[in-house]
C-alpha positions in Angstrom: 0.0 0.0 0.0 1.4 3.2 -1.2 1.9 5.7 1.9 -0.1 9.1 1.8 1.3 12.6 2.1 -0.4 15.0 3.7 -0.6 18.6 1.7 -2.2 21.9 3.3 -3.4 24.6 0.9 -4.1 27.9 3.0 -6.0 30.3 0.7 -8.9 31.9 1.6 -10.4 31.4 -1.9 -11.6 27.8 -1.8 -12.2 27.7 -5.1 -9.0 29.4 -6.6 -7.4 25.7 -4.9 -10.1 23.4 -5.8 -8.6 22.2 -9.1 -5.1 22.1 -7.7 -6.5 19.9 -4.5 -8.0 18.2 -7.4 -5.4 16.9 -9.3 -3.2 15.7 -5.9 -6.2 13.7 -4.6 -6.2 12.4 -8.5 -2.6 11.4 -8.2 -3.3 8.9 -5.5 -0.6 9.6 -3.0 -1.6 13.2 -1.6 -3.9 14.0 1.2 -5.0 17.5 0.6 -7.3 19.9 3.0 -8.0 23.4 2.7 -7.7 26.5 5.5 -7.9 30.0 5.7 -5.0 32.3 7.0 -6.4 32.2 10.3 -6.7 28.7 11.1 -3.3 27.3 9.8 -1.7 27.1 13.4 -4.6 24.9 14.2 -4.3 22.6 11.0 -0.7 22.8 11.2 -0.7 21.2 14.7 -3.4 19.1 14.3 -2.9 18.0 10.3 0.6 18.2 10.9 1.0 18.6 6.7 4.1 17.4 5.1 4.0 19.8 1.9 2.4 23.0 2.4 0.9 25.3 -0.7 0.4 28.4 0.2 -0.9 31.6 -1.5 0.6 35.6 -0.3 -2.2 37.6 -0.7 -5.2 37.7 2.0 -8.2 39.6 1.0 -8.4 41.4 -2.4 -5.2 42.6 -3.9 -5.8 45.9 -3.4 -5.3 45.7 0.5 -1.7 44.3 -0.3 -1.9 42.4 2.7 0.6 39.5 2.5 -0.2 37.7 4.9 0.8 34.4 3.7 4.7 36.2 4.6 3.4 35.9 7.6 2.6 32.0 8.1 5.6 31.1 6.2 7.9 32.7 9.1 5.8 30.6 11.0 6.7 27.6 9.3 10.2 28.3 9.0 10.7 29.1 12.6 7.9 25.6 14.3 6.4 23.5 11.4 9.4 23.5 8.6 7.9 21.9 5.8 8.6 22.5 1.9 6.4 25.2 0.9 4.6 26.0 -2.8 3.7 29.5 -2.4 0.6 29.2 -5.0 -0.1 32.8 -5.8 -1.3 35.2 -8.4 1.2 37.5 -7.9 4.5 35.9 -7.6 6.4 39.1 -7.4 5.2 39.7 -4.2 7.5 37.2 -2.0 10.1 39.7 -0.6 11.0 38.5 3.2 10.7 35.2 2.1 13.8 33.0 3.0 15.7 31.5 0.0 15.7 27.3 0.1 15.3 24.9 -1.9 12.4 23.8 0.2 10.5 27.3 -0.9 9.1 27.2 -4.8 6.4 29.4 -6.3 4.2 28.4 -8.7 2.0 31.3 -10.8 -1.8 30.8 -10.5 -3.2 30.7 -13.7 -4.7 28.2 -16.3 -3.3 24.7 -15.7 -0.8 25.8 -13.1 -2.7 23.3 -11.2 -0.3 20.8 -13.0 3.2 22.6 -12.1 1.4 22.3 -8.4 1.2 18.5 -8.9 5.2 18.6 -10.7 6.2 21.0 -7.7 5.4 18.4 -5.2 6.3 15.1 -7.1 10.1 17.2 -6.6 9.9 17.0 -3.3 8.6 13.6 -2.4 12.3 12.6 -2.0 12.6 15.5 0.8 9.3 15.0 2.2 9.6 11.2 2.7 13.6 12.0 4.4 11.9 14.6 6.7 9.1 12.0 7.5 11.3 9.2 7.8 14.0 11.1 10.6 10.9 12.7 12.5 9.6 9.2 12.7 13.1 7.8 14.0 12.8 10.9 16.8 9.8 9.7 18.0 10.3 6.1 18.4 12.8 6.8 20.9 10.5 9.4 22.9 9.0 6.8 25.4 11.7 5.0 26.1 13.0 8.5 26.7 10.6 9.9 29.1 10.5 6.6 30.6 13.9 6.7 31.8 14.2 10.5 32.6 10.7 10.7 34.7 12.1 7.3 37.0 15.2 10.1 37.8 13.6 12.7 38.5 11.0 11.0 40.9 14.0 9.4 42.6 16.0 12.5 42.6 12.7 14.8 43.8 10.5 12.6 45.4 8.8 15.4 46.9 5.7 16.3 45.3 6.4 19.9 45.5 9.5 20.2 43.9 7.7 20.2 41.2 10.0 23.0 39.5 13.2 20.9 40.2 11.8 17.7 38.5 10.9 20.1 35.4 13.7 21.4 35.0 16.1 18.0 36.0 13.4 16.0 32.7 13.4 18.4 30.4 17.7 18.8 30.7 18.1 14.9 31.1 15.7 14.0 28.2 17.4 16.5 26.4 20.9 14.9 26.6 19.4 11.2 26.3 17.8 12.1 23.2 20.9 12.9 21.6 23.3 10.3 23.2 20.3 7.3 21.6 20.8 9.1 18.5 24.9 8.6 18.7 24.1 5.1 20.0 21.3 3.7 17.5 23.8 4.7 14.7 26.7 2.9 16.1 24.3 -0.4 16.7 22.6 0.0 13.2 25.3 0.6 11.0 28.6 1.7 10.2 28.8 6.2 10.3 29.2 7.4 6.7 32.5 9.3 7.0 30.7 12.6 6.0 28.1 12.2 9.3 31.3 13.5 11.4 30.3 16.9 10.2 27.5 19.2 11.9 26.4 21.3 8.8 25.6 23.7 8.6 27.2 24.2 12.2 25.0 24.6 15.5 25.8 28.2 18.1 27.4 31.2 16.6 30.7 30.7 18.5 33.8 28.8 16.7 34.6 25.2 18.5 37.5 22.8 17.8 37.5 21.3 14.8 35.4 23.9 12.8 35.6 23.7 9.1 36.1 27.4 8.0 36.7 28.1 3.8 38.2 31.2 2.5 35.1 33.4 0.9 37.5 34.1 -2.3 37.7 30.0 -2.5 35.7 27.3 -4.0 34.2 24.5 -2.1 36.3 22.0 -4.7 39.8 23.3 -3.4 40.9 21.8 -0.3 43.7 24.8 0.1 40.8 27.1 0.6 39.5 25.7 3.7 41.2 25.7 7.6 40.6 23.9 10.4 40.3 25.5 14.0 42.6 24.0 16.4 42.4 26.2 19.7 40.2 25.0 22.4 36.8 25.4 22.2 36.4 26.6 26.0 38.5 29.8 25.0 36.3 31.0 22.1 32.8 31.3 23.7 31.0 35.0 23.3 28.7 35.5 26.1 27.2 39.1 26.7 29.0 39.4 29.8 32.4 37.7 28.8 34.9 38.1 25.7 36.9 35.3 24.4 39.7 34.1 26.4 42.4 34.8 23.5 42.5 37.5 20.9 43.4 35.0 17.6 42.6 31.5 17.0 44.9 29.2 15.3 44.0 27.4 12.5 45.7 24.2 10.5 45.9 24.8 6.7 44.1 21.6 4.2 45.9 20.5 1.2 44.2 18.4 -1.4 44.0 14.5 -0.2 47.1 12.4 -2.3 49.4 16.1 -2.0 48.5 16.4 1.7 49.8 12.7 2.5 53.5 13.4 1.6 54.7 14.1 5.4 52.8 10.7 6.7 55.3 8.8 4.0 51.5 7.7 1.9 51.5 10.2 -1.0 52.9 7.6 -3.1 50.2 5.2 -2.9 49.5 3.2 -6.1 45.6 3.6 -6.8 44.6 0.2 -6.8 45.7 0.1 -3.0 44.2 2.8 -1.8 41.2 1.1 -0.3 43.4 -2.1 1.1 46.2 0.5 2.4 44.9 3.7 3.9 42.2 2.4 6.1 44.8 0.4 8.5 47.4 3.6 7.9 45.0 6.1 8.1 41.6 6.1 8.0 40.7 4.1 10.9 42.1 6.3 13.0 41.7 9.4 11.3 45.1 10.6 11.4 48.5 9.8 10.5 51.8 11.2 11.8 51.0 15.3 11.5 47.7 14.7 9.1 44.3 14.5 9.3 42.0 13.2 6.7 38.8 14.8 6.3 36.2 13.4 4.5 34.5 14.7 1.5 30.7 16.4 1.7 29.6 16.8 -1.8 28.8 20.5 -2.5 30.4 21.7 0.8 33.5 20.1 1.5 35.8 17.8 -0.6 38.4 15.1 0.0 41.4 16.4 1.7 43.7 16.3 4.7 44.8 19.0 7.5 48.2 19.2 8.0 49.2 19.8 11.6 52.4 21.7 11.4 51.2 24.3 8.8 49.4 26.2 11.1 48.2 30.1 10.9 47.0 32.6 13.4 44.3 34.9 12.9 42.1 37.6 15.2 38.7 37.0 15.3 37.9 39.9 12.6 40.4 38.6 10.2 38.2 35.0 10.1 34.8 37.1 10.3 36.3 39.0 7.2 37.6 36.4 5.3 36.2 32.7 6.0 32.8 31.2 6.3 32.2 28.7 9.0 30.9 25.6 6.8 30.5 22.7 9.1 31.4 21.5 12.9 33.2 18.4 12.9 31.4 16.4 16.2 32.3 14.6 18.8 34.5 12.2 19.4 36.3 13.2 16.0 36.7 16.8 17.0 38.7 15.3 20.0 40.7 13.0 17.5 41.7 16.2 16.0 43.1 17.8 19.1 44.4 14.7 19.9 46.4 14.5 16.4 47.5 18.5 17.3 48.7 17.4 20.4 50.6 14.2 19.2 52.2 16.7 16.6 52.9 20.5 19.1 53.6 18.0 22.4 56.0 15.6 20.9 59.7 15.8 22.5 62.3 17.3 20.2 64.8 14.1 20.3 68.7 14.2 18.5 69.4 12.0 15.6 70.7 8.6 16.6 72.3 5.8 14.7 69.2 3.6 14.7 70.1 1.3 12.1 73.3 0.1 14.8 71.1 0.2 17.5 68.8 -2.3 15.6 71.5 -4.2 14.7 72.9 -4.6 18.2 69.2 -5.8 19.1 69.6 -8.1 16.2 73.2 -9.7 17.6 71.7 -9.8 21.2 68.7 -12.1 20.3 69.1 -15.6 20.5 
């Protein structure tokens, strides 16, 4: 049995929809109700559409009264869903957010069929979004069941009721997210890419932040940096600065090129994928480099190279790098780790190693 999606048209003209409702109840796998302006919180909560169509205008035209801006800041801010904003005046979308998940069709003869097109494009995103929401909530009982049993034990009197609020919602909270990290590490192996946090959560920089030059491409790994100083010393609060005045940042190299100082640069091709993930990949680094996987679009293959480092004040990044992704725990760890391993290592004198392994070699029995 094919599954259903549920479609929302908010227009207060019922019959300026009908034929576009029409031909996505025709189609078989659509769901589609009507609202005016005024009741889409309602609908929205109690629908709970996966596609929205949406018209601007409420009212005649003359009154300009977009209020269909409006709802959509709604949406992007509780209820994001992809939106079809379905209007007769398609000009009229200034303040609306640009994303691929916001498309506007014309009204007009047989736009009803680019309404039908418009959400056959984004079944793919529609069923993703429906399929992660669905693995949220799975995990929401077992959730609360766990988190209410500590806070009754921790709080047992009745009237700390404001304690035991406060100790579930922070405890479900950080369970939610640590059965996230656990269900994909029982499922199946991470995709290398799922390291990253992109785009990245907070407006501070943390360790391990992927930053690329603004005058660079995302297809050239010399363009991008990654931040190395701790991420305890570059939190903003309104009350308290950042511990240090410039951050230090390691410099990428594209993947093969990057390899030269772990002694791996030379690599035939067709041992690549029986080599580096013993030498490399397993654990992520390699002497003073770092490989970094590739996310298509945003970052690509390429390695960080501990000892070509740079230091720059924080105005100097605001001016000239965007922050592209987070890398998250426990790689961004692997990456101070690998810094460490690299700044903390003893300077030690040459010595005649090859005599000293022969003179194990002679004492052996």
């Amino acid at each position: 049995m094919n599954e259903t999606y549920r479609v929302l048209f908010v227009d207060d003209d019922e019959q300026a929809v009908a034929s576009a409702m029409e031909k996505l109840a025709e189609a078989g796998n659509y769901d589609p109700r009507r609202c005016d302006f005024g009741d889409f919180e309602r609908l929205a909560r109690d629908f709970d559409p996966d596609l929205v169509v949406l018209d601007i205008m409420h009212g005649s035209p003359v009154d300009e009264n977009a209020t269909g801006i409006e709802i959509q800041q709604t949406i992007w801010n509780t209820h994001f869903r992809p939106v079809i904003f379905y209007t007769a005046f398609a000009d009229h979308t200034d303040g609306v957010q640009v994303h691929p998940f916001h498309v506007t069709v014309q009204k007009g003869s047989g736009s009803e069929d680019n309404v039908l097109q418009t959400a056959n494009r984004f079944l793919d995103s529609i069923k993703a979004v429906r399929a992660a929401e669905q693995a949220l909530k799975r995990e929401f009982p077992f959730v609360f069941r766990d988190t209410s049993l500590l806070a009754d034990l921790a709080f047992p009197d009745p009237g700390d009721f404001d304690a035991r609020k406060n100790l579930l919602v922070r405890s479900a909270r950080r369970r939610i997210a640590a059965l996230m990290d656990d269900l994909s590490r029982h499922e199946e192996k991470l995709e290398a890419w799922e390291q990253y946090i992109c785009p990245p959560i907070g407006k501070d920089l943390v360790l391990g932040d992927v930053l690329r030059s603004k005058d660079g491409h995302h297809h050239d790994p010399r363009s991008f940096r990654i931040v190395l100083t701790p991420s305890c010393d570059l939190v903003v609060t309104p009350t308290r600065s950042a511990k240090v005045e410039s951050v230090l940042l390691a410099r990428c190299a594209a993947f093969m090129q990057g390899l030269a100082p772990a002694n791996l640069h030379n690599t035939p091709k067709n041992k690549i994928v029986n080599r580096f993930p013993s030498s490399l990949l397993n654990s992520g680094y390699c002497d003073c480099i770092v490989a970094l996987p590739e996310l298509p679009n945003h970052i690509p293959h390429m390695v960080a190279d501990m000892k070509k480092l740079e230091l720059l004040t924080f105005d100097e990044i605001h001016d000239q790098y965007v922050r592209v992704a987070s890398i998250d725990s426990p790689f961004r760890e692997m990456i101070n780790w690998a810094y460490i391993q690299t700044a903390g290592r003893p300077g030690l004198p040459d010595r005649d190693c090859t005599k000293w392994a022969q003179s194990i070699h002679d004492s052996l029995p």
